[in-house]
N, C-alpha and C positions, 0 to 999 in steps of 0.2 A: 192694707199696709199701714206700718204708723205715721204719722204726720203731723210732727207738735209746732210745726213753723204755724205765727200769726195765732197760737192760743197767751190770752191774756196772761200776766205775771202774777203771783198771789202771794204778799206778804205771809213768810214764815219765819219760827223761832229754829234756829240750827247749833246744837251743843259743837262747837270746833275745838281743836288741841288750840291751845293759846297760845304756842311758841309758833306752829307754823300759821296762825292766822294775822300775827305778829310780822312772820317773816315777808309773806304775801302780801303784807298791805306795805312792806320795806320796797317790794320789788315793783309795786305801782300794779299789783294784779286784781282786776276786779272780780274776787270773790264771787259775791252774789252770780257773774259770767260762766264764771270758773264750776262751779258745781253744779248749776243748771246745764251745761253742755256736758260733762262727766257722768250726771243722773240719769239724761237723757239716752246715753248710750249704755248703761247699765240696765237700765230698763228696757233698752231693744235686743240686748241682748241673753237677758231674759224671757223677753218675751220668745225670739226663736226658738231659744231653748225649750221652754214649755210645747212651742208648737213642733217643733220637733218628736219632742217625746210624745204627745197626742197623737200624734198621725205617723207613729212609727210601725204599726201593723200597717196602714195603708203602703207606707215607704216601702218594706217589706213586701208586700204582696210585688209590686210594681216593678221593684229589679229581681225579682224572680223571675215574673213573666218575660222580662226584658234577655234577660239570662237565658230563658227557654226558648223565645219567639223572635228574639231580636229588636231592631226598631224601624218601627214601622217603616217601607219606603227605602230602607237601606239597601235592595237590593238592585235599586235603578238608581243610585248615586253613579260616579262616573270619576269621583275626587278620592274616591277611597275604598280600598280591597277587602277590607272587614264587613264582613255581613250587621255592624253595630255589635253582636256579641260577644266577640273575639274570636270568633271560626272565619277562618278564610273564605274566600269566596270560592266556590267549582272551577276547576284549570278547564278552560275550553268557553267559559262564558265569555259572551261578547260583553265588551267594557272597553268603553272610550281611553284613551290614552292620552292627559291632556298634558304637555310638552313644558 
């Protein structure tokens, strides 16, 4: 997972629009805060993206199977009438009835 809490800070140069860097320093907002928490999230969401896309034949294969086979153990739940697939369960199975 990503984890950038407690990585040290590294002075860097950042070209900004000068009206709103102007305004945000009007509003008392500490910039340097401000884009490091914005980056930080651009970057994670990013990065899922990417992993997404990499592991999307895995994805695929997995709700196929799930689709075909169900999930695992779903047929000795006792909270829910779906086999996980979206097929109903057999009329006549015993299953608890919790109130």
């Amino acid at each position: 997972m990503l984890n950038f809490n407690d990585a040290p800070k590294k002075a860097t140069n950042l070209s900004l629009n000068s009206k709103v860097l102007e305004m945000a320093r009007e509003m008392g907002m500490n910039v340097s805060q401000t884009v490091d928490a914005l980056l930080a999230k651009e970057v994670e969401r990013r990065y899922w993206e990417q992993w997404a896309e990499q592991n999307k034949e895995a994805i695929e294969h997995y709700n196929e199977r799930i689709r075909n086979e169900g999930i695992w153990g779903a047929k000795y739940r006792t909270f829910a009438r779906s086999l996980g697939d979206g097929r109903e369960a057999p009329t006549g199975t015993s299953r608890k009835k919790v109130a």
